[in-house]
C-alpha angles and dihedrals in degrees: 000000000000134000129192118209117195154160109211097194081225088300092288086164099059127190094014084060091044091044088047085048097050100037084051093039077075102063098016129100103186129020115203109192131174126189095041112145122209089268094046097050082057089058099043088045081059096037091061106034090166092055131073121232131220115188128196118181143132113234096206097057108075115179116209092335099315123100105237129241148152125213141185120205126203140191107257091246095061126079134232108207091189139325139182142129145286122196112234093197147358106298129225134174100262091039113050129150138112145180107276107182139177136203119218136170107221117181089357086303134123115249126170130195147211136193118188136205112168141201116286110195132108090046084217087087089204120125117297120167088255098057081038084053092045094051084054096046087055098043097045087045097055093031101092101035105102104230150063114313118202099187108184144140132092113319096178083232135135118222092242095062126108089223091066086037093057085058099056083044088055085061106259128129115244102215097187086070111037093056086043099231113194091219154316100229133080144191099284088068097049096050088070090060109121124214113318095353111139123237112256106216089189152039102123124094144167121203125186129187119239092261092070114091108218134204118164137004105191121177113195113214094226136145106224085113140011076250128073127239111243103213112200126184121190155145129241 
């Protein structure tokens, strides 16, 4: 199977992030996108007529003049049991994310999944109480369901940090690392820095439990958003 994991950056690109969505709808089961606005969920819905959508946002938070929101895609022949989301920390109007996840059955297993979107501020991405509060909501929130557990997304997090340490303690496989991938951001996202700011090479991660069979993390260095796609591929 193969999951995509993004951050569209509210499809700023265009048609190069609506060309990447519908080449990789072809050979892809499960989307997970942050940063999707309500009009842009529509698109996407269109988009891919064979998948079905799940949407979390929250209509009053609007983020630099987009409503926020967070969505998972599915082939049509999987099932969602349930899905919804769970809010990692306090939420403002210029810091807004959350853990939308969904549970699916998938050759009669039990899979669960999470797509992050972490806190962004402050822009260091380096460990505050709040991101070490947020690794601890998603892993207390997944720790007890039986099953697989595919966590991924943008976390707004550097490698170094305790907050992405205290998920590999919790068990999981940081992916990021262990295929030793040289970044998930790009240089649309450098060419906002302003005077003496640092390129930030990360903030983007995929975990697995030890019950998902992996067999590939590719990250394509393409420019459809100031973030990088996190291409997984796995068996149940």
């Amino acid at each position: 199977m193969r999951i995509i994991f993004l951050n569209c950056w509210y499809a700023k690109t265009k048609k190069v992030f609506f060309d990447f969505v519908k080449e990789n709808s072809l050979s892809t089961d499960i989307f997970c996108f942050q940063e999707v606005s309500p009009k842009l969920f529509e698109k996407l819905r269109r988009l891919l007529p064979k998948y079905h959508g799940v949407y979390a946002t929250e209509n009053k938070m609007e983020l630099l003049g987009y409503i926020y929101g967070q969505a998972i895609f599915v082939q049509r022949d999987l099932v969602i049991i349930s899905s919804g989301k769970i809010n990692l920390y306090r939420q403002v109007i210029n810091d807004v994310g959350y853990m939308q996840y969904a549970d699916m059955r998938i050759n009669g297993k039990m899979i669960y999944f999470a797509n992050i979107h972490g806190k962004a501020r402050p822009g260091h991405k380096k460990d505050t109480p709040a991101r070490l509060r947020q690794s601890k909501l998603i892993t207390d929130f997944l720790k007890n369901k039986p099953g697989s557990k595919i966590i991924g997304g943008d976390f707004n997090l550097l490698p170094e940090t305790k907050s992405i340490k205290l998920i590999e303690a919790a068990g999981y496989k940081n992916l990021i690392k262990d295929f030793a991938i040289q970044a998930t951001r790009n240089k649309l996202s450098w060419e906002s820095l302003k005077k003496g700011e640092e390129k930030q090479y990360f903030a983007d991660y995929v975990f697995v439990s030890p019950e998902v069979k992996v067999k590939n993390l590719s990250v394509p260095n393409v420019e459809i958003s100031d973030h990088l796609p996190m291409v997984l591929d796995f068996e149940v």
